[in-house]
C-alpha positions in Angstrom: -31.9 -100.7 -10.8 -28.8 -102.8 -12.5 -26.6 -102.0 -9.1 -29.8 -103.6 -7.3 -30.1 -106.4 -9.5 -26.1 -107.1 -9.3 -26.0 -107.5 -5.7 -28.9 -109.7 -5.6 -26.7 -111.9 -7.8 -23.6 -111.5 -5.8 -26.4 -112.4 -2.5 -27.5 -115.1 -4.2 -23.5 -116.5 -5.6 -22.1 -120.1 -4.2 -19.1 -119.9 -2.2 -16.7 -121.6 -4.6 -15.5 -125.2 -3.4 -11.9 -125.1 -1.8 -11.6 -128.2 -3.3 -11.7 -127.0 -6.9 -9.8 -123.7 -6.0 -6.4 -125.8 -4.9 -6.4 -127.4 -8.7 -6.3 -124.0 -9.9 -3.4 -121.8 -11.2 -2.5 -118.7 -8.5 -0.2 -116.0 -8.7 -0.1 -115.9 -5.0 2.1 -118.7 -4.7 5.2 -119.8 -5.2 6.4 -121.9 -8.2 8.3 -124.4 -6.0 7.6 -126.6 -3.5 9.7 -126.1 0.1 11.0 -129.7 1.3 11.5 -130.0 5.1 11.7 -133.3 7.0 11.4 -135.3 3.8 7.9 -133.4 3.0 7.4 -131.4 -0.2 4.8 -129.0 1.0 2.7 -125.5 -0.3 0.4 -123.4 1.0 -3.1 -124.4 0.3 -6.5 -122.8 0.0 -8.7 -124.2 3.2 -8.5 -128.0 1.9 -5.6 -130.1 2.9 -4.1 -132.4 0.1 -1.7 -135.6 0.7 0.3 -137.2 -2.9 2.6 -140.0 -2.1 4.7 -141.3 -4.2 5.7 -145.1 -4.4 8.2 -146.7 -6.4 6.5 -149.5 -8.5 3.7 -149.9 -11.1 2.7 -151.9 -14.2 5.7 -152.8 -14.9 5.3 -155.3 -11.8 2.9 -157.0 -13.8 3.7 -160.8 -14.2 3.9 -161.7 -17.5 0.6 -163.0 -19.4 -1.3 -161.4 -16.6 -0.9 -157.8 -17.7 -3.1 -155.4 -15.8 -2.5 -156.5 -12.5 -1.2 -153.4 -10.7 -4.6 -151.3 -12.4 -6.8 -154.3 -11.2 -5.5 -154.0 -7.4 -5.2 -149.9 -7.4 -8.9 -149.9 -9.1 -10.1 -152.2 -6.3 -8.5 -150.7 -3.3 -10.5 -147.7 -3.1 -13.5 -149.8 -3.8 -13.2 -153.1 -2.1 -13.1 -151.9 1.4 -10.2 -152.8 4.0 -9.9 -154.5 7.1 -12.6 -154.1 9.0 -14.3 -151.9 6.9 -16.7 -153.3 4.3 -17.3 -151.8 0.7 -20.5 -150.8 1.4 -19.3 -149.2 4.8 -16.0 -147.4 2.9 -18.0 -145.8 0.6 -20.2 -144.2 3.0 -18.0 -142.9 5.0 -15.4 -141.5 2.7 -19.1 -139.6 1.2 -19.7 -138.5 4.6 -16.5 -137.0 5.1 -16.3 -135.8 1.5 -13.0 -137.4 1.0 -11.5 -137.5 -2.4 -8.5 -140.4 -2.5 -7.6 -142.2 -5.5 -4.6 -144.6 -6.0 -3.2 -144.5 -9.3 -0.4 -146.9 -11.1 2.2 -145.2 -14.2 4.6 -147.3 -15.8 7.2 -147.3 -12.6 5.4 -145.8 -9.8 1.8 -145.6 -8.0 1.0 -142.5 -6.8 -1.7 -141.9 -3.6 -3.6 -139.0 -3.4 -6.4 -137.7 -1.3 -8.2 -134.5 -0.7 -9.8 -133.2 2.9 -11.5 -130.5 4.8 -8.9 -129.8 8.2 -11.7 -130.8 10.7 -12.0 -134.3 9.3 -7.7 -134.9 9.2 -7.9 -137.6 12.1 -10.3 -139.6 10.7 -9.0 -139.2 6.8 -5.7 -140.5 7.0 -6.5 -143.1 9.5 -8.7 -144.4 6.1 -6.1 -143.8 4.0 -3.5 -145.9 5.7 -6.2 -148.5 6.0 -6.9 -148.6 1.9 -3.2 -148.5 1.6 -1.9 -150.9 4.1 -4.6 -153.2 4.1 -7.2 -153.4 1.5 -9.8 -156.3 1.6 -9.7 -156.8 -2.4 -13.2 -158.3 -2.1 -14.0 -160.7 -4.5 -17.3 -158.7 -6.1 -15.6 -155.5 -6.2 -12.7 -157.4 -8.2 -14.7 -159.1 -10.3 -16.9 -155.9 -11.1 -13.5 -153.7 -11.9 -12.6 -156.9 -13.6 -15.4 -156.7 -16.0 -14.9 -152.9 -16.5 -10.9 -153.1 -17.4 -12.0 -156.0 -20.3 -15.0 -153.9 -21.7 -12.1 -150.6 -21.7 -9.8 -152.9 -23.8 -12.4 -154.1 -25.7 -12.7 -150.4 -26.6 -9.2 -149.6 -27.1 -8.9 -152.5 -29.4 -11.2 -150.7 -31.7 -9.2 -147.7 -31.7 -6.7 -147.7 -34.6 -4.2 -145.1 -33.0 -4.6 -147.7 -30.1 -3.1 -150.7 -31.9 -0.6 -148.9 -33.5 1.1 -147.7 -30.2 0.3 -151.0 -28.9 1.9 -152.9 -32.2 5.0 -150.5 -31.8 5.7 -151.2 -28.2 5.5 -154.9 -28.8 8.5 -154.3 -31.7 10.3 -152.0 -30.0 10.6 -152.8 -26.4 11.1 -156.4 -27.5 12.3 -158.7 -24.6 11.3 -156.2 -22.1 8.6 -155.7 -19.9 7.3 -152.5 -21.5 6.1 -154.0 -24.5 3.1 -155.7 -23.2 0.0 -154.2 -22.9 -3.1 -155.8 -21.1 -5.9 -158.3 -23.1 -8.7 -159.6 -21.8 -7.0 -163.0 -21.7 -4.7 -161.7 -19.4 -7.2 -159.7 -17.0 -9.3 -163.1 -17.0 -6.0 -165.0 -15.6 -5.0 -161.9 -12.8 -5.8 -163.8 -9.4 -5.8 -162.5 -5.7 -2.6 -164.0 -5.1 -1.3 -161.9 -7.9 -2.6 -158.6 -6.3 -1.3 -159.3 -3.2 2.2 -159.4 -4.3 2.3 -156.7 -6.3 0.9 -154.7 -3.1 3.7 -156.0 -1.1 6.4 -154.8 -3.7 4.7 -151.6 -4.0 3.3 -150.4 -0.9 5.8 -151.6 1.6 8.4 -148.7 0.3 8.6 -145.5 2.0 6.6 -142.8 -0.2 8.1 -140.0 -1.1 5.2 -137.4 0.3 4.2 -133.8 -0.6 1.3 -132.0 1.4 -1.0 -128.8 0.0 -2.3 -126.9 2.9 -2.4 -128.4 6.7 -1.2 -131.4 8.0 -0.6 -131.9 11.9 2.9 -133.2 12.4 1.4 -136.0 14.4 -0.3 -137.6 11.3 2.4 -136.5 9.0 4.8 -138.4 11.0 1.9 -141.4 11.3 2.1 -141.7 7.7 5.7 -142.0 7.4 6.1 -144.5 10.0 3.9 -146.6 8.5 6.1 -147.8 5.1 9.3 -149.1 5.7 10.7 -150.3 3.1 13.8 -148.5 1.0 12.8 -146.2 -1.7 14.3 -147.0 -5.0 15.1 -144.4 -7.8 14.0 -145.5 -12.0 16.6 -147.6 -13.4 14.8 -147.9 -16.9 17.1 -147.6 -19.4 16.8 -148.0 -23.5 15.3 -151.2 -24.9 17.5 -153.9 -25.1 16.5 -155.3 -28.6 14.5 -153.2 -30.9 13.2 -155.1 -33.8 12.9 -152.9 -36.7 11.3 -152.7 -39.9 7.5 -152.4 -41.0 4.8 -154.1 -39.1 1.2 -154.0 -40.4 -2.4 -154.7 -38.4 -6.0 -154.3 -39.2 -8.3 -151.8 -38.4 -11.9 -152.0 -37.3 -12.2 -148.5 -38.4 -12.0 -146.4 -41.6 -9.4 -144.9 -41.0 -5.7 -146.1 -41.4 -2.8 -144.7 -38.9 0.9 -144.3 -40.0 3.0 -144.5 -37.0 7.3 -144.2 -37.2 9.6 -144.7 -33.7 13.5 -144.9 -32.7 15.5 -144.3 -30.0 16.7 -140.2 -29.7 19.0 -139.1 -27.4 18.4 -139.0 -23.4 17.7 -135.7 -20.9 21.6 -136.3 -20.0 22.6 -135.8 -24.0 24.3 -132.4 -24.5 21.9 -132.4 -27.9 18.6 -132.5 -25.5 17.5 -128.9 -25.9 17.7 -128.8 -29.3 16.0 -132.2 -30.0 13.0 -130.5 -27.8 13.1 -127.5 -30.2 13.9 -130.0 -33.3 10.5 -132.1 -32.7 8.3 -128.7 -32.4 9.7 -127.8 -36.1 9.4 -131.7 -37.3 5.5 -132.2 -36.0 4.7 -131.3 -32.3 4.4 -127.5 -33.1 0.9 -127.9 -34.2 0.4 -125.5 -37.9 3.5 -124.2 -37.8 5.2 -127.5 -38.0 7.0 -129.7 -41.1 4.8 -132.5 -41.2 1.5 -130.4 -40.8 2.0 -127.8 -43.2 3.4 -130.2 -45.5 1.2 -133.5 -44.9 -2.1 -131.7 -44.1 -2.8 -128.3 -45.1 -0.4 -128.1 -48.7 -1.0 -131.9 -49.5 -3.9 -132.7 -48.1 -3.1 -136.2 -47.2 -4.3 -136.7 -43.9 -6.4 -135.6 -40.8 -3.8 -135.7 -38.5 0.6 -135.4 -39.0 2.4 -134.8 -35.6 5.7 -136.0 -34.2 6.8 -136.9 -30.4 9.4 -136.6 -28.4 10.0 -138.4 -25.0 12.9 -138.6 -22.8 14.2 -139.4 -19.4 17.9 -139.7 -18.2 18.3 -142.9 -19.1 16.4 -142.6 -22.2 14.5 -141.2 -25.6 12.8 -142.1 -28.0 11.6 -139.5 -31.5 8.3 -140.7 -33.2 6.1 -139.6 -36.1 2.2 -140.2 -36.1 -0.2 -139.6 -39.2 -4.2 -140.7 -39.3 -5.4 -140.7 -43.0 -7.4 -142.6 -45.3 -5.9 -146.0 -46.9 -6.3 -144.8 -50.5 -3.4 -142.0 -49.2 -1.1 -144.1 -47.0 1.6 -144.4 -49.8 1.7 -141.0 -50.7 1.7 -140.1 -46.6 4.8 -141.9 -46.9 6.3 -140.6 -49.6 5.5 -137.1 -48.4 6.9 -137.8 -44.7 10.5 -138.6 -46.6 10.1 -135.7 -48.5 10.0 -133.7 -45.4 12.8 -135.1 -43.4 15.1 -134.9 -46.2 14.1 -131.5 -46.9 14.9 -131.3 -43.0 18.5 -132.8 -43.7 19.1 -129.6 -46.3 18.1 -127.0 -43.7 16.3 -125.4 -41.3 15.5 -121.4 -41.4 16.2 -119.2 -38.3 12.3 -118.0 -38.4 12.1 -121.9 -37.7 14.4 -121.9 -34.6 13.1 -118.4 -33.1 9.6 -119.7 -33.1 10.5 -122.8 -31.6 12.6 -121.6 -28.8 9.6 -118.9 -28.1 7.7 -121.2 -28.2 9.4 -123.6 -25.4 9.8 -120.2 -22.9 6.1 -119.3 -23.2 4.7 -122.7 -22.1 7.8 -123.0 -19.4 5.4 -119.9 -18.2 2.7 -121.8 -18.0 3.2 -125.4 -17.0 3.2 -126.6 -13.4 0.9 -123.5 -12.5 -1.0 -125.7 -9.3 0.5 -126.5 -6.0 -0.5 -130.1 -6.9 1.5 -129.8 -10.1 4.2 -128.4 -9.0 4.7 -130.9 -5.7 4.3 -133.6 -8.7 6.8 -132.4 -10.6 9.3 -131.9 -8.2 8.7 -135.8 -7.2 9.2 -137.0 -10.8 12.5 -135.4 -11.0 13.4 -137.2 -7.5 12.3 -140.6 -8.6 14.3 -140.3 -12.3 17.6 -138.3 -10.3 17.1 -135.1 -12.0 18.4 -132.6 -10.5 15.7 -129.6 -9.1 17.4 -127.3 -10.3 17.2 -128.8 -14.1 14.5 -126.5 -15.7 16.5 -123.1 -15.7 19.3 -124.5 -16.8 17.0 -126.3 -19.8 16.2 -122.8 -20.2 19.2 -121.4 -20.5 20.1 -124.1 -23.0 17.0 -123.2 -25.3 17.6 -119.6 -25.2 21.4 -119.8 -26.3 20.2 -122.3 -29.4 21.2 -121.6 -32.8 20.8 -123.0 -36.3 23.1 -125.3 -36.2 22.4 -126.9 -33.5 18.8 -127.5 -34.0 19.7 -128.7 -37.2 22.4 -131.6 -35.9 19.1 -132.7 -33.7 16.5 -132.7 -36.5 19.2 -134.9 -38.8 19.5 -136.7 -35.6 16.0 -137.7 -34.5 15.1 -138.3 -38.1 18.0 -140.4 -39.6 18.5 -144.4 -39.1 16.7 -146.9 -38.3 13.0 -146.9 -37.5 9.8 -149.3 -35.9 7.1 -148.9 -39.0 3.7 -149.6 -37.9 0.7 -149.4 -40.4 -2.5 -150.4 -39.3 -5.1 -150.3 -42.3 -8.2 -149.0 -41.8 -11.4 -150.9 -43.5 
């Protein structure tokens, strides 16, 4: 009877969506991309994928107008494109099940779109049209418009929010990265303004990585279709921090503690065992510094974790605490306590856990073809080398003591951007 009822189950089971199945981790492929003919490409699972990769993003914003390159990406999937109405775009791209989205980061805008094989043609014939030619009609702007001031609105009333937000106007003073959009400066965003930043970003050549299928007729289509030279990340450190202690206000309870300076760079001989420093300091989770310390012996907060960011050209070390405004000054007192006690030593258990601890997720991470072809892009556009991750391995695995501790004294010594925001 059970054997009966199971197969009327298994009769009765939904094919899974290929769709979903090409997001998911396999064994059955590799854990690099192949690049031929300036194409990063894997195998895929019945539904074809396209990411492109274009040099520019919000940093092309013009200044007091921040928000401009999310305005114009939100609205070219919406608005239509020549020829094609809104109304008419949507219905087809359901019709064909089609998933694209266009996507701005800090420097670069990636493209991406999903498709069955039998509807190729017709697919990236829409997605050069979005790309090459959007209609930015004036309702659909206006109605993403709208949306992007009522998300700000909402981020405003986050306090972890304005403290990232009151750091990077301190520390990347004088530079483009330290303004954040306002609804004053999404009001002021005109068409003219989205037109330019869609020339300096989408007249580049992409770079391009394909998941599945892709006839070398369309692939070649696409790549004929951008001209322009494709430029590498030139961000470097900030050019003037300002440091010291900034304070906001809150519109909730709760207060946020957040600390920031510049740390070494991927290219620093020290990089490794900054990575393994921060896991020790706060980004380890319970087996870290600041959380043992902060939260579970102290008390004093809800949250204590530290951060680490780097790229060749730069890096910057940060601490992060959420607590209640009664216990911000003993927070404070209690995050000294643990750098210095940082500065005296760090235990071997310490460094073994965190180098274990950087292996086992190197096991893990980029585990989808889409990942993976992602990854592989990022280290193009900031000229790191694909071959950088085992040798970061390497690195990690020969760590010792001593070198772990340099990096802690280094990341948490000198000069830092103090924001308090204080909660009600």
């Amino acid at each position: 009877m059970c054997l009966i009822f199971a197969l009327l189950l298994l009769s009765c089971a939904t094919a899974p969506d290929p769709r979903v199945l090409a997001d998911m981790p396999s064994t059955a492929v590799p854990r690099t991309a192949s690049f031929k003919e300036g194409i990063y490409s894997m195998p895929g699972t019945g539904v074809t994928q396209i990411i492109l990769l274009f040099p520019g993003g919000t940093l092309l914003d013009p200044k007091g107008k921040e928000g401009a390159a999310e305005l114009l990406c939100s609205s070219m999937i919406t608005g239509g494109a020549s020829g094609i109405s809104p109304d008419d775009m949507d219905k087809e791209l359901d019709s064909l099940v089609v998933d694209i989205s266009v996507a701005p980061q800090r420097e670069y805008t990636i493209v991406s779109m999903s498709f069955l094989p039998d509807v190729e043609d017709r697919a990236v014939y829409l997605m050069n049209s979005i790309i090459t030619s959007p209609d930015l009609n004036t309702q659909v702007v206006e109605l993403n418009r709208s949306l992007m001031k009522q998300s700000i609105i909402q981020k405003n009333e986050s306090a972890v929010e304005q403290a990232f937000m009151t750091f990077r106007k301190h520390y990347y003073r004088g530079d483009p990265r330290q303004e954040s959009p306002t609804e004053e400066s999404v009001g002021k965003i005109t068409t003219g303004d989205m037109q330019k930043i869609h020339r300096n970003i989408f007249s580049a050549k992409p770079m391009m990585g394909v998941i599945g299928k892709l006839s070398t007729k369309n692939a070649a289509l696409i790549k004929d279709t951008f001209k322009g030279q494709f430029k590498t990340s030139e961000l470097g450190y900030p050019p003037s921090p300002e440091y010291g202690l900034f304070q906001g206000q809150a519109v909730q309870k709760h207060c946020v503690l957040t600390m920031a300076r510049q740390a070494p760079d991927m290219k620093d001989k020290s990089y490794a065992a900054c990575v393994a420093a921060d896991l020790i300091i706060g980004s380890g989770g319970f087996n870290s510094m600041l959380v043992k310390e902060v939260r579970t012996k102290q008390g004093l907060a809800y949250s204590a974790n530290s951060f680490y960011q780097a790229k060749p050209l730069w890096g910057v070390f940060g601490i992060i605490v959420v607590t209640e405004p009664a216990e911000l000054e003993n927070v404070r007192q209690s995050i000294k306590g643990v750098l210095h006690n940082i500065s005296q030593g760090i235990s071997e258990a310490d460094v073994a856990w965190a180098k274990q601890t950087i292996l086992n997720r190197a096991a893990t991470e980029y585990s989808t073809p889409h990942e993976i072809i992602s990854h592989a892009m990022d280290y193009v556009f900031y000229d790191i080398a694909q071959d950088y991750d085992g040798k970061f391995l390497k690195e990690v695995a020969s760590l010792d003591v001593t070198a772990v501790q340099q990096a802690a004294i280094h990341l948490s010594q000198g000069q830092w951007v103090e924001v308090i925001i204080n909660g009600k």
